[in-house]
C-alpha positions as CSV (number, residue, x, y, z in Angstrom):
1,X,-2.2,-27.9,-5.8
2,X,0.2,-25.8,-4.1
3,X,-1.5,-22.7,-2.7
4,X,-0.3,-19.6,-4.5
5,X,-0.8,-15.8,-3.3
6,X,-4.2,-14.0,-4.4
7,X,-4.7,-9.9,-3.7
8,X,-8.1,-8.9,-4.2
9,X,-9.8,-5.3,-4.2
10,X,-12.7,-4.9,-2.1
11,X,-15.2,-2.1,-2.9
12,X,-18.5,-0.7,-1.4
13,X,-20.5,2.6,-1.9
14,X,-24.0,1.4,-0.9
15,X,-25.6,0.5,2.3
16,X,-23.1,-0.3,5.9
17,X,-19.9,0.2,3.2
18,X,-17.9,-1.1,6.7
19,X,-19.9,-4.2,7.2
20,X,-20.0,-5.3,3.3
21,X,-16.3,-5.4,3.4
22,X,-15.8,-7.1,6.3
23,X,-18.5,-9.9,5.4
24,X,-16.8,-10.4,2.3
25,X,-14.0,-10.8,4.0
26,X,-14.8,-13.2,6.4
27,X,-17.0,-15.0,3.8
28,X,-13.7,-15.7,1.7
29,X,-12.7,-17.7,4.6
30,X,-15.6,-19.9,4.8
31,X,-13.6,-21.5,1.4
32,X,-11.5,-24.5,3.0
33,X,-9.3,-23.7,-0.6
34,X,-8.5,-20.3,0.9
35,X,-6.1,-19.4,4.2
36,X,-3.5,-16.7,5.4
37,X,-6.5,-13.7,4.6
38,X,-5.1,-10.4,5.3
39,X,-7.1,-6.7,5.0
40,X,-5.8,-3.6,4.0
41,X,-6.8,-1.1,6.1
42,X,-10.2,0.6,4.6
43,X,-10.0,3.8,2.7
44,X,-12.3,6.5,1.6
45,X,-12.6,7.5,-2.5
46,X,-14.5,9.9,-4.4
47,X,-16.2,7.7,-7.3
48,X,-14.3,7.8,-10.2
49,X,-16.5,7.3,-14.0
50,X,-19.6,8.5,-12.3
51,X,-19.2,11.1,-9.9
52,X,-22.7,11.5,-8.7
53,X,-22.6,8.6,-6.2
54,X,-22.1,7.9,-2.5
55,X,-18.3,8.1,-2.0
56,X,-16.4,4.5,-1.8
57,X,-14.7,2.3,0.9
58,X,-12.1,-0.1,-0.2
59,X,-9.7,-2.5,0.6
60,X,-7.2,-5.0,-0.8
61,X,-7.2,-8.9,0.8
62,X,-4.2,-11.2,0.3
63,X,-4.8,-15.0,0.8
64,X,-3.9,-18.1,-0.3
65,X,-5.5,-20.5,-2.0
66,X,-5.4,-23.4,-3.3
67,X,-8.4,-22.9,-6.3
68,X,-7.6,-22.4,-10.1
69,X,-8.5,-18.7,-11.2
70,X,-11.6,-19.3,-12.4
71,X,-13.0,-21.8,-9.9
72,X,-12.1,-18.7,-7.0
73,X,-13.4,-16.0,-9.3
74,X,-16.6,-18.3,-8.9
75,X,-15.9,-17.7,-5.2
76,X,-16.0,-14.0,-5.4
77,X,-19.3,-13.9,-7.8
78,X,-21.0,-16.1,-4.8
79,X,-20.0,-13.7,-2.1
80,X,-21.1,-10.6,-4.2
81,X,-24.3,-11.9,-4.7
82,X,-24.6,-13.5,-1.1
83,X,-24.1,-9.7,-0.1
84,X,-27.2,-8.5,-1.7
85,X,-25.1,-7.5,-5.1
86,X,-27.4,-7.6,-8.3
87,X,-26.1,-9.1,-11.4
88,X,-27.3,-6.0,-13.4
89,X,-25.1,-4.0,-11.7
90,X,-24.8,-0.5,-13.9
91,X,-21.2,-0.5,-14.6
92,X,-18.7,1.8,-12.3
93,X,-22.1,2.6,-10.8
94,X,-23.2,2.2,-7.1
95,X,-22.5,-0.9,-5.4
96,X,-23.2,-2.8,-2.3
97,X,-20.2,-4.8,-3.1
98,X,-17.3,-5.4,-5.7
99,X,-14.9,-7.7,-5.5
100,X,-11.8,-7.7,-8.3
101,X,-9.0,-10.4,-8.4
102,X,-5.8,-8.3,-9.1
103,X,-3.4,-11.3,-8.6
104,X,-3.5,-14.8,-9.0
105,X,-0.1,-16.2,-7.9
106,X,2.4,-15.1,-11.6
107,X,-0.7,-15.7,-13.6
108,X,-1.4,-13.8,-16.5
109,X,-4.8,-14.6,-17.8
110,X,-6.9,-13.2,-20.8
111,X,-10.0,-14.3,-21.2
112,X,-13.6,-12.9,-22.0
113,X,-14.4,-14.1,-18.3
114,X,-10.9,-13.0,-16.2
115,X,-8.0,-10.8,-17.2
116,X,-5.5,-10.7,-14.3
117,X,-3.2,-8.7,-13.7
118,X,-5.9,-6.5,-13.5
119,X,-5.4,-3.9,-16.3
120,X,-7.0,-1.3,-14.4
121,X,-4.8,-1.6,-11.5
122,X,-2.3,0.8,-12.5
123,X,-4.5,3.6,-12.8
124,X,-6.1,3.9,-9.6
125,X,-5.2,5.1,-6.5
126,X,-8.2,3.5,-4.1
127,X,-6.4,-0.1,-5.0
128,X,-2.6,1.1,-5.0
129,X,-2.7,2.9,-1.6
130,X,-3.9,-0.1,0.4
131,X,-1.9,-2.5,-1.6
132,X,1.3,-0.2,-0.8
133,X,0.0,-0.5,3.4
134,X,0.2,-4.8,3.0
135,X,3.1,-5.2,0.6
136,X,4.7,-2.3,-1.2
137,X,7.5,-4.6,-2.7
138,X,5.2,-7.3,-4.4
139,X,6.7,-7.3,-7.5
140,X,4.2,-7.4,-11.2
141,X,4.7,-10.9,-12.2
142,X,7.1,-11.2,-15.0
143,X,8.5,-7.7,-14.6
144,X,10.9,-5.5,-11.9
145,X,8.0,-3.4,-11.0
146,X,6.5,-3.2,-7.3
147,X,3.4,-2.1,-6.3
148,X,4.9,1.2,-5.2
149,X,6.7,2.4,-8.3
150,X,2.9,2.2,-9.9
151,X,1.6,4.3,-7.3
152,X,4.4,6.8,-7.7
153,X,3.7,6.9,-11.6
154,X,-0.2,7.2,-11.1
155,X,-1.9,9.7,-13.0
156,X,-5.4,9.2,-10.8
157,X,-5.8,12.2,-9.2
158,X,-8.6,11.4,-6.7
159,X,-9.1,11.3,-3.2
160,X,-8.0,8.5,-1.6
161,X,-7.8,9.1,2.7
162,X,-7.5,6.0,5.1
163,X,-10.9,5.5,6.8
164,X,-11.2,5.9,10.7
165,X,-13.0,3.6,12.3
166,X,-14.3,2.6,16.2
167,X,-12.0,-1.1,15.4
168,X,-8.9,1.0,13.6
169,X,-7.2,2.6,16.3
C-alpha cells in the first residue's frame, strides 16, 4: 500500500502531561507501517465539557503510514493503553493520554468504530492552533477549505497558549 498522510491530536491532562505526549509519540514510531512523524509544538488549554480538571497539553503528529484506518486506529488504542490509559475513561474527563485520528490520507469514514475527518475538529481551538503551526494549507479532503480558514471561523472561545518548555527554545 502506498503510504498516505495521517494527522493525529495528542492530549494529556493527568500525570508528566510533557512526557505522555512525547512517549506517544515516539511509540507511534516503533510501528515499521508508520514514518516521516512530525510534532506540533505543545500547547496549553483550559478543559472544555468539564471544567473542573487539570488544564490540557496537546499536540497534532503528522506521519505516514502505510496501515488501513482501522488496523492504525488499533495502533493508537495500544499506545493509550500502554501509557497507563484506562478503557473506562469518563468521557471529556481527565486523561493520561488521548489520542484522535483527524486525517487518514482523503478518507472519509463513518463507522460506529472511526469517523474521520474528525467531526469535532472544527470546533476546537487546542487541535486547530497546532495543526495551523505544521501545515496551515492542508486542505479538508474533498473540499477548498484549509486548516486555517476553520480556525479563523472557530467559535471555541478557550484558551489555547503555546507551552514553554526546557527542549522548546
Amino acid at each position: 500500500m502506498t503510504p498516505v498522510d495521517v494527522f493525529l491530536s495528542l492530549g494529556s491532562n493527568l500525570g508528566d502531561r510533557e512526557s505522555n505526549l512525547a512517549q506517544a509519540t515516539m511509540a507511534l514510531s516503533i510501528n515499521f507501517n508508520i514514518s516521516n512523524i512530525q510534532s506540533s509544538l505543545y500547547y496549553e488549554s483550559d478543559p472544555l465539557y468539564k471544567i473542573d480538571q487539570p488544564q490540557f497539553l496537546n499536540s497534532v503528529v503528522k506521519c505516514s503510514s502505510t496501515l488501513n484506518p482501522f488496523d492504525f486506529l488499533d495502533v493508537t488504542k495500544r499506545i493509550e493503553k500502554m501509557l497507563g490509559r484506562s478503557e473506562k475513561t469518563e468521557e471529556n474527563g481527565p486523561r493520561i493520554i488521548d489520542i484522535d485520528i483527524l486525517f487518514y490520507g482523503d478518507s472519509v469514514l463513518e463507522t460506529d468504530k472511526l469517523v474521520i475527518p474528525h467531526p469535532m475538529l472544527g470546533m476546537r481551538k487546542f487541535v486547530l492552533i497546532p495543526f495551523v503551526e505544521l501545515e496551515p494549507d492542508f486542505k479538508i479532503p474533498h473540499s477548498k477549505i484549509t486548516i486555517n480558514d476553520l480556525l479563523d471561523h472557530c467559535i471555541d472561545t478557550s484558551n489555547v497558549i503555546r507551552h514553554h518548555m526546557e527542549t522548546q527554545a
